[in-house]
N, C-alpha and C positions, 0 to 999 in steps of 0.2 A: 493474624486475626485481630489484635491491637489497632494496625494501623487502620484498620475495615471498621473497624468499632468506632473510632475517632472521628473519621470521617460522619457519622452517622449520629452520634450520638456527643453533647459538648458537656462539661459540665459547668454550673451555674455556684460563682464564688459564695450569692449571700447564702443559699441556701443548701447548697451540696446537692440539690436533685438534678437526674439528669433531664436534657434538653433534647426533643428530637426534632429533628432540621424538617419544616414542614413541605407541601407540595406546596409550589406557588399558585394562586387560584388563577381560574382564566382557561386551564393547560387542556382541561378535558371538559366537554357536555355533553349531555344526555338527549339522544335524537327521539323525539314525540309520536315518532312513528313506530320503531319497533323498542324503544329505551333499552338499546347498548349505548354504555359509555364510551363515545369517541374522541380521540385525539384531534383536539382542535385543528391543529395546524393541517392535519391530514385531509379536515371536512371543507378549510378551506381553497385547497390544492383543489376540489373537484368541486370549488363552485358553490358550497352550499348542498352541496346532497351526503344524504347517508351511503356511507361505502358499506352498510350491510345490507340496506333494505332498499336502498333509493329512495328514501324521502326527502323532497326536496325543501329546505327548512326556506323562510321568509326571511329576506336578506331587504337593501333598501335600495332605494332609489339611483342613488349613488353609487353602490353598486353593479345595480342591472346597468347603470350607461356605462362602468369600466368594462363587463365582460362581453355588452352585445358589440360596442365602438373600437375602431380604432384607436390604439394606446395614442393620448394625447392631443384627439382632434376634435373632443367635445367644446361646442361654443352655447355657454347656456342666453336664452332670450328671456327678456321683461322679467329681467331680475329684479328692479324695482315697484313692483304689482305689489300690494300689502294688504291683506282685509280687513275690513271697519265694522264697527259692531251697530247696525242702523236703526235697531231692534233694542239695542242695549238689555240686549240676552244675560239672564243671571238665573243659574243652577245652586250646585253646591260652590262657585265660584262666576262671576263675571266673564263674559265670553270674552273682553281685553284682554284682560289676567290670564285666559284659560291658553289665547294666544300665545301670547309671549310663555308661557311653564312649555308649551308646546314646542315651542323654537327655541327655546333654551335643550329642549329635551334631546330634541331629533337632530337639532342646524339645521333646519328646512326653515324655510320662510314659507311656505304652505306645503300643502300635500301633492302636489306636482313638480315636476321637473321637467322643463320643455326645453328644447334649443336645438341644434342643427351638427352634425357630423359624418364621419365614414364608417361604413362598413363594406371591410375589404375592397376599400378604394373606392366607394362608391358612395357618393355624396346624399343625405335622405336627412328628413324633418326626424325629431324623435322627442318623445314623450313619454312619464313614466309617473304611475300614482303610487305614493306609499300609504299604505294602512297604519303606518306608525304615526300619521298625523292625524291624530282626530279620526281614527278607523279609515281615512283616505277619503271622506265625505267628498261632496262636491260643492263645496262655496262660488261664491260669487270670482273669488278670484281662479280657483282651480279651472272653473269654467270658460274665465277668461282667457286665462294660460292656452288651455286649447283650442280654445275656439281662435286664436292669431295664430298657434301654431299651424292649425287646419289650413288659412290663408295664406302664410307666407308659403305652404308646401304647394297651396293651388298657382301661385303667383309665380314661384320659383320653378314649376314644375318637378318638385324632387317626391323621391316615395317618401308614405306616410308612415310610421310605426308608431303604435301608442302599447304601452305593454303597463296593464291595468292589473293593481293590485290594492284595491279599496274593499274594506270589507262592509263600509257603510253607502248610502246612496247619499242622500239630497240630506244639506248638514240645517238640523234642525233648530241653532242658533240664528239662520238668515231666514227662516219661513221660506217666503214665496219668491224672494230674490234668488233661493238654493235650486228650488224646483225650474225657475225657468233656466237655469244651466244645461238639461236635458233637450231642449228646445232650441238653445241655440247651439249648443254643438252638434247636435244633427241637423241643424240647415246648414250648421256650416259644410257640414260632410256631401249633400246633398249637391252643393256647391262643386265639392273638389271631383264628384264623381261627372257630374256633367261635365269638369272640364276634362276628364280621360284619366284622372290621380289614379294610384296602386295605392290603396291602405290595406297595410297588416295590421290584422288586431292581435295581440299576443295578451291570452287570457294566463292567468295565475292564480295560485291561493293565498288570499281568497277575492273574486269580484263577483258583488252582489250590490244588490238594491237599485238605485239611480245609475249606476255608473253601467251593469250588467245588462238593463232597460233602456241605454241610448248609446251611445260612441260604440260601448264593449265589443255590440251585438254585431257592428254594421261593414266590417270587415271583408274586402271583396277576396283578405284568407284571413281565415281565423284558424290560430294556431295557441293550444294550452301545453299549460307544464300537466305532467302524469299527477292523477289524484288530486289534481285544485277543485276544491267548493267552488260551483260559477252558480248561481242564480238570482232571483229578484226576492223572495223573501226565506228565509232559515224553512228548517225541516218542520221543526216545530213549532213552529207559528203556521205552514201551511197545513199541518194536521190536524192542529189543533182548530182548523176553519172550515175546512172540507170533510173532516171526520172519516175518515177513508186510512186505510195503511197504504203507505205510499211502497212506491217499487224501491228494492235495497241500491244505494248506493245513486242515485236518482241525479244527484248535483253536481256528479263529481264530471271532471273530464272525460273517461271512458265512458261512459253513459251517452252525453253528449253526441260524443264520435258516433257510438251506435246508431243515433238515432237523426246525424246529419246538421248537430247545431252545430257540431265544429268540422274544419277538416283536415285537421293533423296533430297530433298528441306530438309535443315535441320535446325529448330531454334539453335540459337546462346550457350540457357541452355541446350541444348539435344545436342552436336555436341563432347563431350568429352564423353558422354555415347554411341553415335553412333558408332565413330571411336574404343574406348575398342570393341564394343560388333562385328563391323566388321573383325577384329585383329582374336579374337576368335571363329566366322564363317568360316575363313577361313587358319585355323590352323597356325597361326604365334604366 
């Protein structure tokens, strides 16, 4: 019993009380969907999801390209794109400054991730919006990002995947430069469909606003994680305009499915065997 005690408990010279050896933080969090405490390491053995309830938590950019890619054949493009503030946008902080606290924050240089790799041996464009940048808004540069990505995939002829997860739409720092990002990444997509392109869209939570009203939607598969918010404006903001009680659960991806805006709810471990075996249904 001594030696159990020792292990456990130390004593402290100046003061004689004793010391208890604490948890190291980090080890366990709290899942937002049903709040059991989970063993980190366990949550992220499966990816990002709750091993009680299957909620699937928001993970980043960087991430979604290690688990949907083959290990090690991510080549990322127009890594040197960087946005300018043309507007000289000033909140509770300058939009330069808000930049840079942002890419210090995240290590993103915006809220995209674009470039080119395999899945399952199969060579395709890939794209990926994080909400952890400025809510995943669409700036001038994020718009860019895809809109070459869409081209190089037309050019290349390789499938398209964009797997969106902005909770913001048109970033309200660039005005009218933000909004026309919506416009040209749909002619760009317009583009890659007349030339014969396969684009998956792979919705998440959360994608809304600008982002959910152009590229998100236009999917010739559109495939979501279980339970993502997808829409163009919050619950309550459309209640609060139309004065109506809306139908329960209305935004989420199950709803969706019902009703044929999407066509496949796809867990998070299955979503890299879905998009190969899509590729392959439809000869690309």
């Amino acid at each position: 019993m001594a030696s159990v005690s020792s292990e456990l408990v130390s004593q402290t010279e100046e003061s004689g009380k004793p010391k208890k050896r604490g948890v190291p933080e980090g080890l366990w969090q709290r899942c937002p969907g049903c709040q059991a405490v989970i063993f980190r390491k366990q949550a992220e053995q499966q990816l990002g999801v709750c091993p009680e309830c299957d909620y699937h938590w928001t993970i980043t950019a960087q991430q979604r390209i290690e688990q949907v890619l083959d290990t090690g054949t991510f080549e990322e493009w127009d890594t040197n794109l960087h946005s300018l503030d043309p507007l000289e946008f000033k909140d509770k902080k300058s939009y330069a400054e808000r930049l840079v606290a942002e890419q210090k924050r995240t290590g993103l240089r915006e809220a995209a991730l674009t470039g080119c790799g395999m899945i399952r041996a199969r060579r395709v464009a890939i794209g990926v919006t994080d909400s952890a940048f400025i809510m995943g808004s669409m700036g001038s540069v994020v718009g860019e990002k895809l809109t070459r990505l869409i081209e190089r995939a037309t050019a290349q002829d390789l499938p398209l995947i964009i797997i969106s997860g902005s909770g913001g739409g048109a970033r309200m720092h660039e005005g009218i430069l933000s909004l026309m990002q919506m416009a040209k990444t749909t002619a760009a997509l317009a583009k890659f469909h007349e030339a014969g392109g396969l684009f998956i869209s792979v919705l998440t939570n959360p994608t809304m606003g600008g982002v959910a009203a152009s590229f998100a939607s236009l999917g010739d598969l559109i495939f979501a994680e279980p339970k993502a918010l997808v829409g163009f404006a919050g619950p309550r903001t459309i209640k609060a305009t139309i004065r109506i009680d809306l139908p329960e659960g209305f935004q989420t991806s199950e709803f969706l499915l019902e009703h044929g805006f999407v066509d496949r709810i796809v867990p998070r471990n299955k979503l890299k065997l879905e998009i190969a075996r899509a590729i392959d249904y439809c000869g690309k």
